[in-house]
C-alpha positions in Angstrom: 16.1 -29.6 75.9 13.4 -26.7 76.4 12.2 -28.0 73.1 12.1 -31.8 73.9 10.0 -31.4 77.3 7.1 -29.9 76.4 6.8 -32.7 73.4 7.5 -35.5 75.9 4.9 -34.4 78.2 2.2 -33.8 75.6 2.4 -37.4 74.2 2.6 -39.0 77.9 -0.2 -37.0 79.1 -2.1 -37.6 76.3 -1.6 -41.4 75.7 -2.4 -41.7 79.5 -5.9 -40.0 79.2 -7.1 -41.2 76.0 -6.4 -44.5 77.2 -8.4 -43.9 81.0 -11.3 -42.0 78.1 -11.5 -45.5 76.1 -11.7 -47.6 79.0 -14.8 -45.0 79.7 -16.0 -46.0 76.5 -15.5 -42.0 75.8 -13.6 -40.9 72.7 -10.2 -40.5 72.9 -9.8 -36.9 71.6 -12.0 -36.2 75.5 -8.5 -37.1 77.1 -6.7 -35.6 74.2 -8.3 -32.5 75.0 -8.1 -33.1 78.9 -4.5 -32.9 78.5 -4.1 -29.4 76.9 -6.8 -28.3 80.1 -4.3 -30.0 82.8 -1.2 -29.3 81.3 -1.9 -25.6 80.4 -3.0 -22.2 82.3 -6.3 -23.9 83.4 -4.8 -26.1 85.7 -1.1 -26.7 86.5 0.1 -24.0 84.0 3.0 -26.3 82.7 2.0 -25.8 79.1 1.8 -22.5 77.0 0.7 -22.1 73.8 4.5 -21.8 71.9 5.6 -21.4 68.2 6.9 -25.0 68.3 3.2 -26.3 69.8 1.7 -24.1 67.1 3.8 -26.0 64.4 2.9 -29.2 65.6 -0.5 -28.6 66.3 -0.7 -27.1 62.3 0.4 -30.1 61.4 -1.6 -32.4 63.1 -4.9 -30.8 61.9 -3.4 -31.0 58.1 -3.2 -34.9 58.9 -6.1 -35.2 60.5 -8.1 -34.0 57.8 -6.2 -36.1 55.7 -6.9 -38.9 56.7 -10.8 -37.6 56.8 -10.3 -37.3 53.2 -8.7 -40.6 52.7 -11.3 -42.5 54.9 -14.2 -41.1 52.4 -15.7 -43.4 50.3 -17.2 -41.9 47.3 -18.7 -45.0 45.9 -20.9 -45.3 49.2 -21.7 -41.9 48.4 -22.6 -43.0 44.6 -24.7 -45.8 46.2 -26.7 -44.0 48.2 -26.3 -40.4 46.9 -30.1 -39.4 46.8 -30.8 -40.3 50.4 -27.3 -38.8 51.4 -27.8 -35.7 49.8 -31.0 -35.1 51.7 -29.9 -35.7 54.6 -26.3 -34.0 54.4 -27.8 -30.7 52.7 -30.6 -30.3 55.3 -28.8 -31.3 57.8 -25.7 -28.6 57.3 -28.4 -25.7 56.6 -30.5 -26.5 60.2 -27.8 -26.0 61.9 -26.1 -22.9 60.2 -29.7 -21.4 60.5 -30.9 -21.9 63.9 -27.4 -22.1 65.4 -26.7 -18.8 63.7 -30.1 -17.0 64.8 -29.0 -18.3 68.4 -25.8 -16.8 68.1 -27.1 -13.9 66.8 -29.3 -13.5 69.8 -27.1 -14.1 72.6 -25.1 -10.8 71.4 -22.7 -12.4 69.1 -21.5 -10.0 65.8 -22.7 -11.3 62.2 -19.4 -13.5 61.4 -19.6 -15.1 64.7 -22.9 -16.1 64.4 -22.2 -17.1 60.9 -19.2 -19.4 61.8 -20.7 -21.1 64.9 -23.8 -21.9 62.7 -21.0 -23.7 60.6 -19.0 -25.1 63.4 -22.2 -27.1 64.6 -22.8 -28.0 60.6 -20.0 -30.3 60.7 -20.5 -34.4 61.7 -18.3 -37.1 63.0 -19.5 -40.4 62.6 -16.4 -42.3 63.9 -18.1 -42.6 67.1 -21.3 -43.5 65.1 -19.6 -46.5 63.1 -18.5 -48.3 66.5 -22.2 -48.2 67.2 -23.4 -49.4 64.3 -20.6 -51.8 64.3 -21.5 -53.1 67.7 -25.3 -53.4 66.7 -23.9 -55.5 63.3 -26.3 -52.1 61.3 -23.3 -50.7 59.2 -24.4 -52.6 56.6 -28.3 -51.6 56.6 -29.1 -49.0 54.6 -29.7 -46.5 57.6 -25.6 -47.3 58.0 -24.8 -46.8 54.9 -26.9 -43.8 54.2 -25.3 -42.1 57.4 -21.7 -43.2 56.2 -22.5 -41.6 53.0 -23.9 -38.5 54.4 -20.6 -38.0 56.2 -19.1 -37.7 53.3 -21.2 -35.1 51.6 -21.3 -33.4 55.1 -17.4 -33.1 55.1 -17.3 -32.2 51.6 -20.1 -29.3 52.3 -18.6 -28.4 55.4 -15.2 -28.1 54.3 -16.2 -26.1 51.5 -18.4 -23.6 53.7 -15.5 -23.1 56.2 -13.5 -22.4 52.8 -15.3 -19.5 51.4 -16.3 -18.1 54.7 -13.0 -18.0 56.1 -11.3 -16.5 52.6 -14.5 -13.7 52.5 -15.4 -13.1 56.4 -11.9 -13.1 56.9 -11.5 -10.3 54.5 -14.1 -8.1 55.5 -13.5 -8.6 59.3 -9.9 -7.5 59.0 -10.9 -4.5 56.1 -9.0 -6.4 53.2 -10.6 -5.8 50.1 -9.2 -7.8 47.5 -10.6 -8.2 44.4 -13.6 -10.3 44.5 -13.7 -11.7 40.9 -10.1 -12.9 41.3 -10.2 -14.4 44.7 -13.4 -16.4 43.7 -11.4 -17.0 40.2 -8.5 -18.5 42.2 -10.8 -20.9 44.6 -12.5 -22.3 41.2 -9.1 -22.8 39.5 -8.1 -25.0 42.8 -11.1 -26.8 42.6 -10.9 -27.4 39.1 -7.3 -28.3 40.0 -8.8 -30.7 42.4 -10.7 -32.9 40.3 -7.8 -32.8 37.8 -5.4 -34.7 41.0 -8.6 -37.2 41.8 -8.8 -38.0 38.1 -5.6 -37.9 36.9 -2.9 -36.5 38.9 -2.9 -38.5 41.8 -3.3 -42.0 40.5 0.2 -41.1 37.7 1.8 -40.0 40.7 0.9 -42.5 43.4 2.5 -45.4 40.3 5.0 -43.5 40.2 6.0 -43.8 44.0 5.7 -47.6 43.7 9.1 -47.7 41.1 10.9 -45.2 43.6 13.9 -47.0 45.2 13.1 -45.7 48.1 11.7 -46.8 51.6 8.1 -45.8 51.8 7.7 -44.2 48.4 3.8 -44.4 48.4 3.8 -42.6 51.6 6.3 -39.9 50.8 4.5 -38.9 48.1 0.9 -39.2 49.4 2.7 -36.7 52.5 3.9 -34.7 49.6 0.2 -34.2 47.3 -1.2 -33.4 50.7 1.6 -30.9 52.1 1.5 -29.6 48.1 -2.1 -29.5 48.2 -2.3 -27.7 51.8 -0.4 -25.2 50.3 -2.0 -24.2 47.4 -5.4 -24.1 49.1 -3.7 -21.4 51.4 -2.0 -19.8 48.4 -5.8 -19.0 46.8 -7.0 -18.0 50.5 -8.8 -21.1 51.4 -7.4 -23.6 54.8 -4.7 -25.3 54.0 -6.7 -28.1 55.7 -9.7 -27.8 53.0 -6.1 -29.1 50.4 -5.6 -31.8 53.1 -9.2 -32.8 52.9 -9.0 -33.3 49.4 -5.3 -34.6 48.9 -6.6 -37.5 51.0 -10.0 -37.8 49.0 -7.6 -38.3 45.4 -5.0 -40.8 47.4 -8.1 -42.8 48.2 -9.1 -43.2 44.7 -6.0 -45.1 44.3 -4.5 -48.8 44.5 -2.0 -47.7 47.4 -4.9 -46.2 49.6 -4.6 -49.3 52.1 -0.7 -49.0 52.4 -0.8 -44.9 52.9 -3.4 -45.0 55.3 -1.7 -48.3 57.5 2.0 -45.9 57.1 0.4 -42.2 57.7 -2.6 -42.9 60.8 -0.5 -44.6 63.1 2.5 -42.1 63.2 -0.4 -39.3 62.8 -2.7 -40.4 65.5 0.4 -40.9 67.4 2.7 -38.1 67.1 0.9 -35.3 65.3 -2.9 -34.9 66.7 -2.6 -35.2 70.1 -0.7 -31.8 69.7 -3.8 -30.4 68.0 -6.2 -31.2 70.4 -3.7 -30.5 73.4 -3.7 -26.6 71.6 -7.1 -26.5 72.0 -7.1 -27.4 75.8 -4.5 -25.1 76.1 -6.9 -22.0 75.3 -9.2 -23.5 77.7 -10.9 -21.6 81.1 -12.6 -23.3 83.8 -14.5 -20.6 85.2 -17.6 -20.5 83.7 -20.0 -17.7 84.1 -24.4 -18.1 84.2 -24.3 -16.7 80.4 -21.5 -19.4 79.9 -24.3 -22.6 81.2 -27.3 -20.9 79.3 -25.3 -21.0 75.9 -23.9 -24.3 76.9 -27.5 -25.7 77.7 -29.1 -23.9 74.4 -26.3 -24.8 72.3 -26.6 -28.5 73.2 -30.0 -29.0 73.0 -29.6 -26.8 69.0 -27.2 -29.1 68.4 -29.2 -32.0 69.3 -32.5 -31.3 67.5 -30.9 -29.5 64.0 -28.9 -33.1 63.3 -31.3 -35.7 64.9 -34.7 -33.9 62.8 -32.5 -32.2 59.9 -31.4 -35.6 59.0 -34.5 -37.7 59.7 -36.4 -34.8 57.1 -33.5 -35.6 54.9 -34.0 -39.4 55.0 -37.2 -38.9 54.6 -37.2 -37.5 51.6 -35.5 -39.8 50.4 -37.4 -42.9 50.9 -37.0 -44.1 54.6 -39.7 -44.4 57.2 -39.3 -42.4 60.0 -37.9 -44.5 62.5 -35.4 -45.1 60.0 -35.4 -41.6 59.5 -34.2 -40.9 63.2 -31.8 -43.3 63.1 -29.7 -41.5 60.8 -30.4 -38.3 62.1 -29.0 -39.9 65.3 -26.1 -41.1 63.5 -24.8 -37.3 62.4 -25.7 -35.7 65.9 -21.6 -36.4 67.0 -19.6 -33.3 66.5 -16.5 -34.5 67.2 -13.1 -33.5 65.7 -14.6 -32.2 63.0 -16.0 -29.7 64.7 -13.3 -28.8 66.4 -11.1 -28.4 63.6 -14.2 -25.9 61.8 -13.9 -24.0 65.3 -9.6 -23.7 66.2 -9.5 -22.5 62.5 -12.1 -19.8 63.3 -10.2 -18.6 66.2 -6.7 -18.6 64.6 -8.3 -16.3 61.8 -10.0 -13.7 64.1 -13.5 -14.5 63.6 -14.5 -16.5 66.4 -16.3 -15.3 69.5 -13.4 -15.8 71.9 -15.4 -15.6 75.0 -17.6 -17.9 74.3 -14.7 -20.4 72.6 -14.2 -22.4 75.9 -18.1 -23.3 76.7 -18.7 -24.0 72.5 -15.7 -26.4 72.8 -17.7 -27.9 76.0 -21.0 -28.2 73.6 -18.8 -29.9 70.9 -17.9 -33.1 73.5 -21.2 -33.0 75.1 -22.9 -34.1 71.5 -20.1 -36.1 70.6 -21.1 -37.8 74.7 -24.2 -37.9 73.7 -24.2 -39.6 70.4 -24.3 -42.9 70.7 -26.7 -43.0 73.4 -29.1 -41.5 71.1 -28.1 -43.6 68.0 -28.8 -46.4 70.2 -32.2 -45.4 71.0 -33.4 -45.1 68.2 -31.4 -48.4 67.0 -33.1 -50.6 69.4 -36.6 -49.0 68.8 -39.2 -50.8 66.9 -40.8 -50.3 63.8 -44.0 -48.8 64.5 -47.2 -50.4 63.0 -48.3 -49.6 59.6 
C-alpha cells in the first residue's frame, strides 16, 4: 500500500496539471514539473524522493530519450545537412562558451561551468513544431532546416553529456582509470552503434514480427533499448545516451510506426511524469537576489546564444537573415531535453546544487518563451533587397 500511494498520487497530480498547462497553451512537462513542487518538500511535503520514485523516474528518462531517438529523422537531416550542421554546431558551442564563462563568473567550480554550458546546449523543438504547424511553415525550408538541426543538436548533445559525464565524473570523484581504455570502450559502443542502425536492429525488429507473441515489435524494441541502456553504462557513458540511440536504429525500421503508437502512450503516461515529478521534488521556493540575477543572466544567455548561434549557422548556410532568425528562434526551447542533460548532472555529483532549482526555472522560462519568439520572427517580413 505504502508503495501504491505515492504512484497514484503522482499520475493524478500530474494528469491534472498538465492538462490546466495545455489549456494555458503551456507545455505539459510545466504541470509535470508543478506536481513534484506541490507534492514534495516545497509545498505540502507529501512526496519524498524514494528508491521506488528513483526507479521510476530512471526509467522514464530512458523512455523519454527513446522516443527522442525514435522521433529523429535522419533523412531530414540528409536533406538539409549543410544548413543543419551550421546551425546545430554553432549553436551547441555559443552556448557551452558563454554559458560556461557565465558560470564561471558567478563562482561556479570548472565542471559546473562546463556542464551548465552543456545543459543550455541542448534544444527541444516539440514546442517549435506546434508553431510551425500552426503557421502551415514545417514544410518551408526554415522548418525543415530547424527539424534537422534538432537532430544533429541531440546527437551532439548527447554525445557531449557522454564524454563529460564518463571524464568529469572521474576526475571530480578522483577515479583515475585508464584513459586509453575508457575512450577505447566508448568508440567500441559507438562502433557497436552503427553496427545495430545498419544491421542489427532491422534482423531483429523482422524477427519480432514472426514471434507468437502479443506485441513482439515492442518487446523487442523495449529490449534493444533496455540492452542498449545498459551497455552505454557498462563503457561509462548514460544509459540514456543507449536509449537515445536504440530509438535512432528502431526508427530506421519498417515497425517504427507500430513501436512508437505501443511505447509513447504507456511512456508519456506511466513512466515520465515520474521523471519530471523527481525533478520538482528537489525543488526550493525560496529564492535568494544571487538566485534572480543568475535567473535573469541565464535567460537572457540562453536567449541570445540559440536565437544568433543559429541565425549565424543558417547563414552560412545559404538563408537570409530573417530566415536566419527564424531558425534560431526555432532552437531557443530548452525543454526536456534540458532537463534530462541537467537531473543526470546532479545524480552524478557535478552539478552546482545550489544553483539546481533557479537553472531548472531558466530551463521553462526559454521553453515559455519560445514560441513567442518563433512567432515574431515568423510573422516578420522579408526586408527589402
Amino acid at each position: 500500500m505504502t508503495i501504491l500511494l505515492p504512484i497514484v498520487l503522482v499520475l493524478a497530480v500530474t494528469t491534472i496539471l498538465a492538462h490546466l498547462a495545455r489549456r494555458l497553451n503551456m507545455p505539459a512537462v510545466v504541470g509535470q514539473l508543478l506536481a513534484g513542487i506541490l507534492l514534495g518538500p516545497a509545498i505540502l511535503g507529501w512526496l519524498h524522493p524514494t528508491n521506488v520514485l528513483h526507479i521510476f523516474s530512471e526509467l522514464g528518462v530512458i523512455v523519454l530519450m527513446f522516443l527522442a531517438g525514435l522521433e529523429s529523422d535522419l533523412h531530414l537531416l540528409r536533406r538539409f545537412l549543410k544548413p543543419s550542421l551550421y546551425v546545430a554546431c554553432i549553436g551547441v558551442a555559443a552556448p557551452v562558451v558563454l554559458m560556461g564563462i557565465a558560470s564561471k563568473l558567478l563562482g561556479m567550480s570548472l565542471i559546473e561551468s562546463i556542464l551548465v554550458g552543456i545543459v543550455f546546449s541542448a534544444t527541444s523543438v516539440s514546442i517549435s513544431v506546434d508553431v510551425l504547424k500552426e503557421e502551415n511553415a514545417l514544410n518551408r525550408p526554415e522548418g525543415a532546416t530547424i527539424l534537422g538541426a534538432a537532430v544533429a543538436d541531440d546527437i551532439l548533445g548527447v554525445l557531449l553529456l557522454s564524454f563529460f559525464i564518463s571524464f568529469g565524473g572521474a576526475s571530480e570523484t578522483g577515479q583515475q582509470p585508464s584513459m586509453l581504455l575508457t575512450i577505447g570502450e566508448q568508440l567500441l559502443f559507438f562502433g557497436g552503434i552503427v553496427v545495430l542502425i545498419r544491421w542489427l536492429a532491422p534482423l531483429l525488429m523482422r524477427l519480432s514480427e514472426k514471434l507468437l507473441v502479443v506485441s513482439g515489435p515492442t518487446l523487442m524494441a523495449m529490449v534493444i533499448c533496455l540492452g542498449t541502456a545498459a551497455l552505454a553504462d557498462f563503457v561509462g557513458l548514460s544509459d540514456v545516451v543507449g536509449a537515445f540511440f536504440a530509438g535512432v536504429a528502431v526508427a530506421q525500421t519498417p515497425t517504427k510506426k507500430e513501436v512508437d503508437a505501443s511505447i509513447e502512450p504507456m511512456g508519456y503516461a506511466f513512466f515520465v511524469p515520474f521523471f519530471f515529478v523527481g525533478i520538482g521534488l528537489q525543488m526550493k521556493l525560496t529564492l535568494t537576489w544571487a538566485d534572480v540575477i543568475l535567473i535573469v543572466l541565464f535567460t537572457l544567455l540562453a536567449v541570445i546564444t540559440k536565437l544568433y548561434g543559429g541565425m549565424i549557422g543558417a547563414r552560412l548556410g545559404g538563408f537570409t537573415k530573417k530566415q536566419g532568425l527564424t531558425i534560431g528562434a526555432g532552437m531557443v526551447s530548452r525543454g526536456e531535453m534540458a532537463l534530462i542533460t541537467a537531473q543526470i548532472g546532479n545524480d552524478a555529483g557535478l552539478f552546482p546544487k545550489e544553483q539546481y532549482p533557479a537553472i531548472v526555472i531558466v530551463i521553462l522560462l526559454t521553453t515559455l518563451l519560445s514560441p513567442f519568439i518563433l512567432k515574431h520572427y515568423l510573422h516578420q517580413p522579408e526586408p527589402a533587397a
